[in-house]
VEXLORO-559878 format. One record per residue: y, x, z of N, C-alpha, C in turn; residue in three letters. Coordinates in steps of 0.2 Angstrom, whole numbers. Atoms other than C-alpha are relative to their C-alpha. Layout:
+-------+-------+-------+-------+-------+-------+-------+-------+-------+------+
|  n_py |  n_px |  n_pz | ca_py | ca_px | ca_pz |  c_py |  c_px |  c_pz | doza |
+-------+-------+-------+-------+-------+-------+-------+-------+-------+------+
|     Y |     X |     Z |     Y |     X |     Z |     Y |     X |     Z |  ALA |
...
+-------+-------+-------+-------+-------+-------+-------+-------+-------+------+
//
This chain:
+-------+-------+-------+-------+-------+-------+-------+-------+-------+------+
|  n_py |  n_px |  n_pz | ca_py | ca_px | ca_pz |  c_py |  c_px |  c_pz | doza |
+-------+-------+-------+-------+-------+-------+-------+-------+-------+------+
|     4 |     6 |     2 |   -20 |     1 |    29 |    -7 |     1 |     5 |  UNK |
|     8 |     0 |    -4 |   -36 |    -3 |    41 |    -5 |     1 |    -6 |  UNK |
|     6 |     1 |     5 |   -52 |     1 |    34 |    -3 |    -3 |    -4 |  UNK |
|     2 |     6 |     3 |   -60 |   -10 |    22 |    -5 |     3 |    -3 |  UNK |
|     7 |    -2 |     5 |   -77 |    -8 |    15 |    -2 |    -1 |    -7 |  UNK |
|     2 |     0 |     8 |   -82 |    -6 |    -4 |    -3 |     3 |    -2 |  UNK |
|     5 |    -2 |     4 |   -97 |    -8 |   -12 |     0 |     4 |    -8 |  UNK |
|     0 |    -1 |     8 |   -98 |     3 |   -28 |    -7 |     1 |    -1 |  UNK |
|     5 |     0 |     4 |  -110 |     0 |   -40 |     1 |     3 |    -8 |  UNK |
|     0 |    -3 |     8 |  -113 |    14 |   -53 |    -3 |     5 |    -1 |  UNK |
|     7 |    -4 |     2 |  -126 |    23 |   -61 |     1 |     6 |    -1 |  UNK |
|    -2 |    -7 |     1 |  -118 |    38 |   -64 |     2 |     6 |     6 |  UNK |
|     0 |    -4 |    -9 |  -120 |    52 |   -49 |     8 |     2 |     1 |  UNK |
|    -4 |    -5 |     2 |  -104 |    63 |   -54 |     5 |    -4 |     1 |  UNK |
|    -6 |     7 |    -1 |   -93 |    46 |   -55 |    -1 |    -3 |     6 |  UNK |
|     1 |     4 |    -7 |  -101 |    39 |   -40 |     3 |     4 |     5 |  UNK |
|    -3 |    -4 |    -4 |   -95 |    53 |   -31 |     8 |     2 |     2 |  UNK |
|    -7 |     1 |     0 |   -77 |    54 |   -37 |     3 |    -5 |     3 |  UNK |
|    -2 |     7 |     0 |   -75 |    35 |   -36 |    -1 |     1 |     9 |  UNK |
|    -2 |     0 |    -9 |   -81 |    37 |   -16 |     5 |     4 |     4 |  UNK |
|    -6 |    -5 |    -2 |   -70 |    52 |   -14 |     6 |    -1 |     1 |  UNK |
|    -7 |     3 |     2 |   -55 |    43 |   -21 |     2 |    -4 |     7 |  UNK |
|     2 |     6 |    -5 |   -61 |    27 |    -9 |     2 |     4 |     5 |  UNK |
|     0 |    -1 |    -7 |   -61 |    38 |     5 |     7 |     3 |     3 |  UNK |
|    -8 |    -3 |    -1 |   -45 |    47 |     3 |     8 |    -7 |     2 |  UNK |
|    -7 |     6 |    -2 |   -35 |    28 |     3 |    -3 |    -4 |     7 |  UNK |
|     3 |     1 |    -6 |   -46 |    25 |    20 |    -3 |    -5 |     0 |  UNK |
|     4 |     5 |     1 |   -60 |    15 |    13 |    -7 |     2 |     4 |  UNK |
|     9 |    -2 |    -1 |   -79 |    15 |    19 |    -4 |    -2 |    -5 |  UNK |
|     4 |     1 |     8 |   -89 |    16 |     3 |    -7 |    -1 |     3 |  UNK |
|     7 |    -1 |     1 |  -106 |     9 |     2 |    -3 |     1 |    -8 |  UNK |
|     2 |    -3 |     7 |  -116 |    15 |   -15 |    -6 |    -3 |    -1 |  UNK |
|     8 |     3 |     6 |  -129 |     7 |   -27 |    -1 |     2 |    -7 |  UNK |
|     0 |    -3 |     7 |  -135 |    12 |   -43 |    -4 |    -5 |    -5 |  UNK |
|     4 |     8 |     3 |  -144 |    -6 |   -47 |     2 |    -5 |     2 |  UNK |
|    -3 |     5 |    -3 |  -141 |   -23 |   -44 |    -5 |    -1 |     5 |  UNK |
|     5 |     2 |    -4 |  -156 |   -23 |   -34 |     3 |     2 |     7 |  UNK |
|    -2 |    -4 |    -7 |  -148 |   -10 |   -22 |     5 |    -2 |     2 |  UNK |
|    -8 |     2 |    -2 |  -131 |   -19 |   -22 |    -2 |    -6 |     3 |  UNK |
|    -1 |     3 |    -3 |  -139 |   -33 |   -17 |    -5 |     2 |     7 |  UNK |
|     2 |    -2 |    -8 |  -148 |   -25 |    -3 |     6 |     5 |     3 |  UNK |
|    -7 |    -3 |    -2 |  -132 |   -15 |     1 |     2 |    -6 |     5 |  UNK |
|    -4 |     6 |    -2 |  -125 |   -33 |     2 |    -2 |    -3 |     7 |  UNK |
|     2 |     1 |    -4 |  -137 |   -38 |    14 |    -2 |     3 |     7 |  UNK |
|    -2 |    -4 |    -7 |  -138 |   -25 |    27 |     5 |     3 |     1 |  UNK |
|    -5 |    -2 |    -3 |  -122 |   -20 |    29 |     6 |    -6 |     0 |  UNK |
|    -6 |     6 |    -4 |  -114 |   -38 |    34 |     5 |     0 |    -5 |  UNK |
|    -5 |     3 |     3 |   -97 |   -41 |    28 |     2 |     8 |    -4 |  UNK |
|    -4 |    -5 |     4 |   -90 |   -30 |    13 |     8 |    -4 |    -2 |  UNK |
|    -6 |     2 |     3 |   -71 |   -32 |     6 |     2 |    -1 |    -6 |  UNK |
|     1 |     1 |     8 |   -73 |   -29 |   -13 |    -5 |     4 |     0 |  UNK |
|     3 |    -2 |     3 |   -83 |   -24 |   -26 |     0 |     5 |    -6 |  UNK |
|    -1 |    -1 |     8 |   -82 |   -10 |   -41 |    -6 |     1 |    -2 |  UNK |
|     8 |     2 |     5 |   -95 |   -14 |   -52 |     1 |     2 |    -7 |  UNK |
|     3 |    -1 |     4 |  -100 |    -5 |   -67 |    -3 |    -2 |    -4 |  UNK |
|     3 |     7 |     6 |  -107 |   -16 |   -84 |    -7 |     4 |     0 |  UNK |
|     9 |    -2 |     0 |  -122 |    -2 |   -85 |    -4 |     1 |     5 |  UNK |
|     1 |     0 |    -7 |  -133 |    -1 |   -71 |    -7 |     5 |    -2 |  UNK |
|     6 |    -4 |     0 |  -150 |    10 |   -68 |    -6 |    -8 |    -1 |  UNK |
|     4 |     4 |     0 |  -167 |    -1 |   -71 |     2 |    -6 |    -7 |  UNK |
|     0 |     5 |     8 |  -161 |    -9 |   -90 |     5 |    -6 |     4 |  UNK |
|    -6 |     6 |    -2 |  -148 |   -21 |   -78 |     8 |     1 |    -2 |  UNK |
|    -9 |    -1 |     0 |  -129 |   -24 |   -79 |     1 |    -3 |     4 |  UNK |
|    -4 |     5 |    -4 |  -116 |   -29 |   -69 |     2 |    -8 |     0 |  UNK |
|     1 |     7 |    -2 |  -119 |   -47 |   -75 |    -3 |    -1 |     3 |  UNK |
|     7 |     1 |    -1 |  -136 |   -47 |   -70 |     1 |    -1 |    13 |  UNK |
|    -2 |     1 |    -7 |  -128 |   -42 |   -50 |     5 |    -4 |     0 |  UNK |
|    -5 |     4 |    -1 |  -114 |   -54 |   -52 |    -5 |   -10 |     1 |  UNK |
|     3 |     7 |    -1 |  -126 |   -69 |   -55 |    -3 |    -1 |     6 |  UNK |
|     2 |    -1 |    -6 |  -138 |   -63 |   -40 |     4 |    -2 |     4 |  UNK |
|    -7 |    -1 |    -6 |  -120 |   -61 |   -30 |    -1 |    -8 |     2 |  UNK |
|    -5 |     7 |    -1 |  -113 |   -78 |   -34 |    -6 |    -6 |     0 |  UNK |
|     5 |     5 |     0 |  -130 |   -87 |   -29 |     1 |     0 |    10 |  UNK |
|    -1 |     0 |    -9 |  -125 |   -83 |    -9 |     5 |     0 |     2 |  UNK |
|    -5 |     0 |    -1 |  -112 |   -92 |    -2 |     6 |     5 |     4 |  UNK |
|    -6 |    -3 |    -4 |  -106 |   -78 |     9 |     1 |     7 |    -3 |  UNK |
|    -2 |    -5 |     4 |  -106 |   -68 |    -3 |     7 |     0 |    -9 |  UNK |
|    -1 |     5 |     6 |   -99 |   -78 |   -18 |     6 |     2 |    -2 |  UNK |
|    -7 |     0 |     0 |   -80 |   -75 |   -15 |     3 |     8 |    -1 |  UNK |
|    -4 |    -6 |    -2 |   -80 |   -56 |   -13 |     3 |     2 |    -6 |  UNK |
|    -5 |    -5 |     6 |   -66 |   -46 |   -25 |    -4 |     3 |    -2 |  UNK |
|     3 |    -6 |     3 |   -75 |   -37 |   -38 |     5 |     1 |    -6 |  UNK |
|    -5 |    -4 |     4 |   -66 |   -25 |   -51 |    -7 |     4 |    -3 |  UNK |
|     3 |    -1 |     3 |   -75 |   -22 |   -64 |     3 |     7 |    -3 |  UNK |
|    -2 |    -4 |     5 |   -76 |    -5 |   -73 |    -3 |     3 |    -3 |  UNK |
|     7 |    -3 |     5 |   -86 |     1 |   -87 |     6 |     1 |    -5 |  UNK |
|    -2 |    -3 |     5 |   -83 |     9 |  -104 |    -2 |    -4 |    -5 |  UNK |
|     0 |     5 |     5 |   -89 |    -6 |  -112 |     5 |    -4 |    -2 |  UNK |
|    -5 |     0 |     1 |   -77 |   -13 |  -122 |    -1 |   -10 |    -5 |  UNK |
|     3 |     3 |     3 |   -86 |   -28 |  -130 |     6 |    -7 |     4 |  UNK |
|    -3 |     8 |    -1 |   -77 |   -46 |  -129 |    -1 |    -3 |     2 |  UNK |
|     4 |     5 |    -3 |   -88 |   -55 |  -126 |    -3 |     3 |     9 |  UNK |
|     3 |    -2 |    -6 |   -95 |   -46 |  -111 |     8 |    -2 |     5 |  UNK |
|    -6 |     2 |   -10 |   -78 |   -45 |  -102 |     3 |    -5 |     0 |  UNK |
|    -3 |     5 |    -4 |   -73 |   -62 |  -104 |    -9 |    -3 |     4 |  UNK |
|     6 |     4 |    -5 |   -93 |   -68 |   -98 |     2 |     4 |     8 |  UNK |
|    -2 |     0 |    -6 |   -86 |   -58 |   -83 |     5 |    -3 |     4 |  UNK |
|    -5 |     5 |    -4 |   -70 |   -67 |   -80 |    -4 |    -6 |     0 |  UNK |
|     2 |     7 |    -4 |   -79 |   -83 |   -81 |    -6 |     2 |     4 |  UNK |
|     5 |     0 |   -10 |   -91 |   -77 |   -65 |     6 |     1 |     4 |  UNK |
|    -4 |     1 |    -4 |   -74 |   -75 |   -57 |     2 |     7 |     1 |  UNK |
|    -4 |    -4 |    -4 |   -69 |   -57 |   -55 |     6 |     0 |     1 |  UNK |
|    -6 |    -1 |     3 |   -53 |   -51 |   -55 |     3 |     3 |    -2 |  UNK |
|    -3 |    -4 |     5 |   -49 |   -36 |   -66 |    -6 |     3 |    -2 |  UNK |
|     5 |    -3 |     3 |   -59 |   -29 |   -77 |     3 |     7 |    -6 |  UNK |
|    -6 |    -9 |     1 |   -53 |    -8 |   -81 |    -8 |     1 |    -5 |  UNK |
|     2 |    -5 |     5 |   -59 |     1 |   -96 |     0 |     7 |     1 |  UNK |
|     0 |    -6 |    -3 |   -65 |    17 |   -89 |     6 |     8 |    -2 |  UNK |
|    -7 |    -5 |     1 |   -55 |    29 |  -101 |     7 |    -2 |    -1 |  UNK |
|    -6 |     2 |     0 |   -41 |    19 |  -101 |     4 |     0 |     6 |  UNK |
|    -3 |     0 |    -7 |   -37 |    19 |   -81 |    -3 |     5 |     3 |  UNK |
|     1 |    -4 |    -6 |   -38 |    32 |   -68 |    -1 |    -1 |     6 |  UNK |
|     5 |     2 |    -7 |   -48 |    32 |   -52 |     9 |    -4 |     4 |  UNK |
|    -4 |     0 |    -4 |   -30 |    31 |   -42 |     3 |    -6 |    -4 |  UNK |
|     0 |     6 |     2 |   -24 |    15 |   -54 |    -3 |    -4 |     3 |  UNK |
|     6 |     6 |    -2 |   -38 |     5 |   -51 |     2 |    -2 |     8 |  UNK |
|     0 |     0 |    -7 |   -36 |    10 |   -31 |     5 |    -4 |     1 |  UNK |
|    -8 |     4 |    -2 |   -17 |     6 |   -31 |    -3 |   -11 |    -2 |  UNK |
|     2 |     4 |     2 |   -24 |   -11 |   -40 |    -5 |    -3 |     7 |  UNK |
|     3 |     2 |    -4 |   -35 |   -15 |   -27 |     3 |    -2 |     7 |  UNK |
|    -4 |     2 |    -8 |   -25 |   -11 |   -11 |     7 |    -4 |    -2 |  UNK |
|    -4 |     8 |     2 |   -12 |   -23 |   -20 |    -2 |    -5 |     2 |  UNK |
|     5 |     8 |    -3 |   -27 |   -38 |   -19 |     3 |     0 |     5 |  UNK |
|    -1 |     1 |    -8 |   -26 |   -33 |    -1 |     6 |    -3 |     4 |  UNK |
|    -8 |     2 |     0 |    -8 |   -34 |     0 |     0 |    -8 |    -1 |  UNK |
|    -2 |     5 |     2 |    -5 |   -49 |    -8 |    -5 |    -7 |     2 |  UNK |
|     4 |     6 |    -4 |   -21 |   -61 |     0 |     0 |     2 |     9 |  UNK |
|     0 |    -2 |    -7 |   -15 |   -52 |    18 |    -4 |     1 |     2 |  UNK |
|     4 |    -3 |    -3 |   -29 |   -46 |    21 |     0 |     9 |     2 |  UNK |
|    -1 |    -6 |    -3 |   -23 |   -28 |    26 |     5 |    -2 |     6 |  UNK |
|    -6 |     2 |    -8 |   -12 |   -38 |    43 |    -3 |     0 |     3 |  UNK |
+-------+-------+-------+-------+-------+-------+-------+-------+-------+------+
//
């Protein structure tokens, strides 16, 4: 699979490091944010990204709503895949995230980094975006 870039957005140093680790191993280029502020300056300097995993806690009292609203206020930003994964388990929060449009939202101790991944390079698959 060609490179694809993905933003993670996660507050936790030790996980941020797994999760790019993981990334880097299925031949991803990870960019890394620990706020929404940073994910949307992530966004902004480094052009086009591929997806998103996004986090529900974030640093600075934000959540991964709070950068989903920012997101989906910039057309060219609007459409990217995000994959939500937090340890939040609240109902309400994970359906207000399918109505912004992600499209998965993982229970952190429920799925394993390499899950998630397989999940993702599927998307890829399936919307041809790895041809």
């Amino acid at each position: 699979m060609p490179d694809k870039r993905i933003l993670v957005v996660e507050d936790e140093s030790s996980l941020r490091k797994a999760i790019s680790v993981s990334l880097r191993k299925h031949q991803y280029e990870v960019l890394m944010a620990t706020s929404a502020d940073e994910a949307i300056n992530a966004l902004s300097a480094n052009g086009h990204v591929d997806a998103i995993w996004l986090d529900h806690y974030l640093l600075n009292n934000e959540t991964g709503l709070d950068f989903l609203k920012k997101m989906k206020t910039q057309d060219s930003w609007k459409n990217i895949p995000v994959f939500v994964v937090s340890n939040s388990v609240d109902d309400t929060k994970v359906s207000s995230y399918y109505v912004m449009g992600i499209e998965k939202y993982y229970i952190k101790a429920e799925n394993s980094l390499d899950t998630i991944i397989v999940d993702i390079n599927n998307h890829f698959k399936k919307d041809g975006i790895n041809e």
